[in-house]
C-alpha positions as a printed NumPy array, in Angstrom:
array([[ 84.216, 117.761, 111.541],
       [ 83.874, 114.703, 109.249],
       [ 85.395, 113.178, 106.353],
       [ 86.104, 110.851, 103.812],
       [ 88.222, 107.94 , 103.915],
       [ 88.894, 105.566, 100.218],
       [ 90.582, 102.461, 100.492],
       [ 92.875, 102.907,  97.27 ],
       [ 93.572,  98.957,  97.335],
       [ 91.104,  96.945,  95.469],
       [ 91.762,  93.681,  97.037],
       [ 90.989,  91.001,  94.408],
       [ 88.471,  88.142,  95.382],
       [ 90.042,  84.315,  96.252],
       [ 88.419,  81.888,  94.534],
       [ 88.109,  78.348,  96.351],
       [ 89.15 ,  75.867,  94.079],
       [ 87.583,  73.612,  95.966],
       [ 83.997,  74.686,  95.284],
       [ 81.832,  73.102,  93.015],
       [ 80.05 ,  76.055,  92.288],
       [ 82.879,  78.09 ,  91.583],
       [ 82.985,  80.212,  88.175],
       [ 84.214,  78.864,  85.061],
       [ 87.92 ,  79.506,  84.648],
       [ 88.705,  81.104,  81.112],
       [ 92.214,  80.09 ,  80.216],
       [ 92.631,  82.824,  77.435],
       [ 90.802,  85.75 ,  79.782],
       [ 92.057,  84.898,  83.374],
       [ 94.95 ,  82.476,  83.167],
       [ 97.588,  84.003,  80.123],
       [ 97.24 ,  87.725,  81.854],
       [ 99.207,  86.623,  85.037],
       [101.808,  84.983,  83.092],
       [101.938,  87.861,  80.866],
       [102.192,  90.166,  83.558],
       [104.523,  87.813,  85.83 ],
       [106.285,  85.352,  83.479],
       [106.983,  86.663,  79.66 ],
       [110.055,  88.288,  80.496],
       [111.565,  84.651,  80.77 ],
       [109.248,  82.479,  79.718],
       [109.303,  83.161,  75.998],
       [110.443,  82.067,  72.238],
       [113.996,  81.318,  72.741],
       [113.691,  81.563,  76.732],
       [112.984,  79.58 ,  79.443],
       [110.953,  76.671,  78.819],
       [107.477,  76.645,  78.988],
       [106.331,  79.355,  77.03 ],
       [104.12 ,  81.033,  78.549],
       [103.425,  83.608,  76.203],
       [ 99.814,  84.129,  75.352],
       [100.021,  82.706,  71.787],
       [102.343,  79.411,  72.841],
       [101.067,  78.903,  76.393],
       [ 98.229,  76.002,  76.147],
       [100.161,  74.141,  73.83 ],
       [103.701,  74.681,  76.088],
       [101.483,  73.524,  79.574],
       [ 99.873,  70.53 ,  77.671],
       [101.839,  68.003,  79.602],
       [101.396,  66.018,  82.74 ],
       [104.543,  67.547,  83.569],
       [102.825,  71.219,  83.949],
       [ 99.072,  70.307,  84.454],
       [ 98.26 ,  67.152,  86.663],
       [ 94.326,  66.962,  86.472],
       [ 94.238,  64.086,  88.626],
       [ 96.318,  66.047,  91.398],
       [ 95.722,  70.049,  90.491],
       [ 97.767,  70.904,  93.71 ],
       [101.001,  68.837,  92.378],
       [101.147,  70.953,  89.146],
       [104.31 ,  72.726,  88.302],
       [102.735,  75.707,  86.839],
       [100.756,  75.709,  90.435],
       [103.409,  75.13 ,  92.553],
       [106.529,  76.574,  91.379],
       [105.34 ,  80.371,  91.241],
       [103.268,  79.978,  94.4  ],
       [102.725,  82.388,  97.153],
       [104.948,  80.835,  99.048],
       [107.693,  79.583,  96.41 ],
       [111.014,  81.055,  95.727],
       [109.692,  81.814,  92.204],
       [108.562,  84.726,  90.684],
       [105.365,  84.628,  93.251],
       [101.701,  84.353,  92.147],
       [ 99.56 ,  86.05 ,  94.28 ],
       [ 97.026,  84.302,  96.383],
       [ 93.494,  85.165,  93.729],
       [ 95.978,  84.207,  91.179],
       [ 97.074,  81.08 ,  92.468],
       [ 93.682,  80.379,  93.653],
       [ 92.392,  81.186,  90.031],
       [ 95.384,  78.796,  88.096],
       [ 94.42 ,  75.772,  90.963],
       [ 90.836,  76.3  ,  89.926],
       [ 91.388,  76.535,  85.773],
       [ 93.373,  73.047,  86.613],
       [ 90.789,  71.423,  89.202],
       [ 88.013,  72.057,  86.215],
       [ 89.783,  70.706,  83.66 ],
       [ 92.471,  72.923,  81.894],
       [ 90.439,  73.729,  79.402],
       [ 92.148,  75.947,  76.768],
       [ 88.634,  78.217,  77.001]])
């Protein structure tokens, strides 16, 4: 006898930030998702500071005290919900993907 087996878990692909060949971040397709999915219920008009929601978040990150283009790995959006923070948690594609979106520039694409 034989059967099928399914892996049910998609596991989502880590980007290497580090790569200079990775693909182009889109801040508006990949980025606002996870904080609309992990950080809206907070980080909204009249909430938390920044706002992260998808209309206000470019313009609420666009400051050297969110985004550090010179150091990607030192920015606060990066670093505060990391895997391994005490913060709501990104995961490690989505960390992977915000590190990347900073290393190529923060581009609000």
């Amino acid at each position: 006898m034989s059967s099928c087996t399914y892996n049910w878990i998609v596991e989502e692909e880590v980007i290497d930030p580090g790569d200079p060949d990775a693909p182009d971040i889109s801040f508006s397709v990949e980025i606002t998702p996870i904080f609309a999915s992990k950080c809206t219920g907070c980080h909204q008009p009249g909430g938390q500071t920044p706002d992260l929601t998808a209309a206000n978040a470019y313009n609420s990150l666009n400051s050297s005290r969110y985004v550090n283009t010179s150091a990607p790995e030192t920015s606060l959006i990066y670093t505060k919900p990391s895997p391994t923070g005490s913060h709501v948690k990104y995961t490690e594609a989505e960390a992977a993907k915000v590190l990347t979106w900073i290393t190529q520039g923060a581009q609000n694409n």
